[in-house]
N, C-alpha and C positions, 0 to 999 in steps of 0.2 A: 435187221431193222424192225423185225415187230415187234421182240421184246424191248427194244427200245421205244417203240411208240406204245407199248403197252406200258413201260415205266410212264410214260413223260402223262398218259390220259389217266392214270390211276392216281396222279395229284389234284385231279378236278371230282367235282361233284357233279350231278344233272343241273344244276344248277349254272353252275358257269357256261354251258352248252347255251349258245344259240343260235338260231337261224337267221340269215340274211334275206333282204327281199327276193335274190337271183336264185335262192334254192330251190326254191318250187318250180322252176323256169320251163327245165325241159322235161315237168312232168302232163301228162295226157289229163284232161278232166278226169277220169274216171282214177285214175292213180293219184290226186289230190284230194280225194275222199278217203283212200285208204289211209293213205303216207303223212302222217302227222307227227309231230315235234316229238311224241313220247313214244313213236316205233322206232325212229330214229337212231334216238337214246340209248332204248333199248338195247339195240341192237352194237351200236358202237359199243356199250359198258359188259356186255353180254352175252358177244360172241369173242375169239380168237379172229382177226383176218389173215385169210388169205394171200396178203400181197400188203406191203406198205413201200410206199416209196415218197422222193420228197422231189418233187417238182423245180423249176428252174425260179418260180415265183413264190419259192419259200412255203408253199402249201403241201399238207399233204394228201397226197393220191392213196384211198384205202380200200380194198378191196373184202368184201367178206357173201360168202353165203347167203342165197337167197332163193329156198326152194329149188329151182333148176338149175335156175340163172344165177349170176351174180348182182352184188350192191356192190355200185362203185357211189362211194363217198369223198367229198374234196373239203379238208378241216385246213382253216388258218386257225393255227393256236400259237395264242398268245400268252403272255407269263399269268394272266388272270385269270383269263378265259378261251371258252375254245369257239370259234361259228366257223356254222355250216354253209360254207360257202353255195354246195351244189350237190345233188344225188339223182341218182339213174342204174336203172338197171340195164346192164348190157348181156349179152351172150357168152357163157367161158369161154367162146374163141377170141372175143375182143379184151381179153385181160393180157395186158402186155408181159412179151418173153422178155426173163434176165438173161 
């Protein structure tokens, strides 16, 4: 499933990428000063993830690298565009077994 989600995000540009109000949600003040729309970005066009899967709600669950820990990222992408539903960083044990 990642080279398929890596086809499906390499037809968007940063551009089409955006955020929802709920994606900042479950970040701590001090990690809403880091974690901005263009680290994000970054990071989805710029890394390989770790884990992709697709959700019962049609979104995707994406997982990639982050210093220790993981980014878990959650994209509704749609034929236009893609938003960021939600992001957080969990601990590699919280990254779900296939």
């Amino acid at each position: 499933e990642i080279e398929d989600y890596l086809d499906i995000i390499g037809g968007f540009g940063e551009e089409s990428i955006s955020t929802t109000d709920h994606a900042f949600f479950r970040l701590k003040e001090k990690e809403r000063k880091i974690f901005k729309d263009k680290l994000i970005k970054k990071v989805i066009f710029g890394q390989t993830p770790k884990l992709v899967g697709i959700q019962y709600n049609s979104n995707y669950a994406v997982f990639y690298k982050y210093g220790k820990d993981t980014l878990k990222v959650i994209l509704d992408i749609q034929t236009t565009k893609i938003n960021i539903v939600t992001f957080y960083i969990i601990s590699n044990e919280q990254i779900p077994r296939i």
